[in-house]
C-alpha positions in Angstrom: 0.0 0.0 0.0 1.1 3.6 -0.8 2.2 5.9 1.7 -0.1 8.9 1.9 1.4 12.5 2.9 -1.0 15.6 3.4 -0.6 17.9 0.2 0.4 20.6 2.6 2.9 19.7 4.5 3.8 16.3 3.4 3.3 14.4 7.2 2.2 11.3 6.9 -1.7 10.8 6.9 -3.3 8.2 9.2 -7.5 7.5 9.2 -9.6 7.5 6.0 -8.4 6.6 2.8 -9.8 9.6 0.8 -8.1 11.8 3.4 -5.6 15.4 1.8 -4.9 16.7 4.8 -3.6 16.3 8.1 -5.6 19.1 9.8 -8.0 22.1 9.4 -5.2 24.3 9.4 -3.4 22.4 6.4 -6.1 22.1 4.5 -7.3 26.1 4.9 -3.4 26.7 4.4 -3.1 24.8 0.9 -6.6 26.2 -0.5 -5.5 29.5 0.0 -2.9 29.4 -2.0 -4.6 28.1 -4.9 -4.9 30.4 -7.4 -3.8 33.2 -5.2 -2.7 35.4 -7.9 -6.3 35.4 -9.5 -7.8 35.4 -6.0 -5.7 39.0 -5.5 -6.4 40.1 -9.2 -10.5 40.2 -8.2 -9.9 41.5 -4.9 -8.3 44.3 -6.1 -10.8 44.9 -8.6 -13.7 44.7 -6.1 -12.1 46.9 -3.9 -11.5 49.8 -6.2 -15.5 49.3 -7.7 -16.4 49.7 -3.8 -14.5 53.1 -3.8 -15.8 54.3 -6.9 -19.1 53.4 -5.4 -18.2 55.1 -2.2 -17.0 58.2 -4.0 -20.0 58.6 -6.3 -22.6 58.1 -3.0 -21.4 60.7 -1.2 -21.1 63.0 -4.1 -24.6 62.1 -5.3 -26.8 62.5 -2.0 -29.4 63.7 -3.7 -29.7 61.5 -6.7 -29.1 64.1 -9.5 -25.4 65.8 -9.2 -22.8 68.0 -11.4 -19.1 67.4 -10.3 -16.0 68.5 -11.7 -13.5 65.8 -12.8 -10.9 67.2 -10.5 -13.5 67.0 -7.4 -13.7 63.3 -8.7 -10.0 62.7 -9.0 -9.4 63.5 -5.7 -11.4 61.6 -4.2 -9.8 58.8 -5.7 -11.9 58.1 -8.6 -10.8 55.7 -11.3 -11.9 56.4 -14.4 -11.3 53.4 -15.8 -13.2 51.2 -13.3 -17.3 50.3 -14.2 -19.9 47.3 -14.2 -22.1 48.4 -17.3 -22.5 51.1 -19.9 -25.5 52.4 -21.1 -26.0 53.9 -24.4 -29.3 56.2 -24.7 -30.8 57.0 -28.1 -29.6 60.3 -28.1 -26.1 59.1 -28.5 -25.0 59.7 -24.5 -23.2 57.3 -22.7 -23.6 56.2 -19.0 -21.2 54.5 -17.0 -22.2 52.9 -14.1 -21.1 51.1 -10.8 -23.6 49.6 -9.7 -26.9 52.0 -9.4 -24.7 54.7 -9.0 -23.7 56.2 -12.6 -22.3 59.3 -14.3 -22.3 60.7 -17.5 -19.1 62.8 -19.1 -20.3 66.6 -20.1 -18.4 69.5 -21.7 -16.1 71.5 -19.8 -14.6 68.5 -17.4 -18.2 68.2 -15.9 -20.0 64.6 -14.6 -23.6 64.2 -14.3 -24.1 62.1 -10.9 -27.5 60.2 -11.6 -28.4 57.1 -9.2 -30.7 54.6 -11.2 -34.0 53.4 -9.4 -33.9 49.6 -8.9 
């Protein structure tokens, strides 16, 4: 019979035969490094959609704003950051986090809209 280690730290596993792991904490040990990389990549993401989301909430407390790009950028804004994108028929653009969107206007301005859900 085949000796069986633990895929985390290689100790010698005794008890059921499907056993991977020696303990809880090997087991939560190896699964956390599995795709780690990718695991960082979307929580990264996420956390820069919350702040967008953050930034346009409390810019937008009443639903319907104007803000300047550069009131937006330093708040930490990224532009490049969104969930969806919504074309209307007259040719404007909306870019959205969430319910929370904006839409680019002349002069460096941002319409702040928040859809109803």
């Amino acid at each position: 019979m085949e000796k069986r280690v633990c895929l985390e730290c290689s100790e010698e596993l005794k008890g059921r035969s499907d056993q991977k792991f020696c303990s809880d904490y090997c087991r939560n040990t190896y699964n956390n490094k599995v795709d780690k990389a990718t695991k960082n990549l979307i929580r990264n993401i996420n956390n820069r959609l919350k702040k967008n989301y953050k930034v346009l909430s409390e810019l937008n407390s009443s639903g319907k704003t104007k803000v300047s790009r550069t009131k937006l950028y330093d708040k930490g804004f990224d532009f490049q950051l969104f969930t969806s994108i919504y074309n209307t028929k007259n040719g404007n653009t909306y870019f959205y986090i969430y319910d929370q969107g904006y839409l680019p206007l002349e002069n460096d301005l941002f319409l702040l809209i928040k859809k109803e859900l």
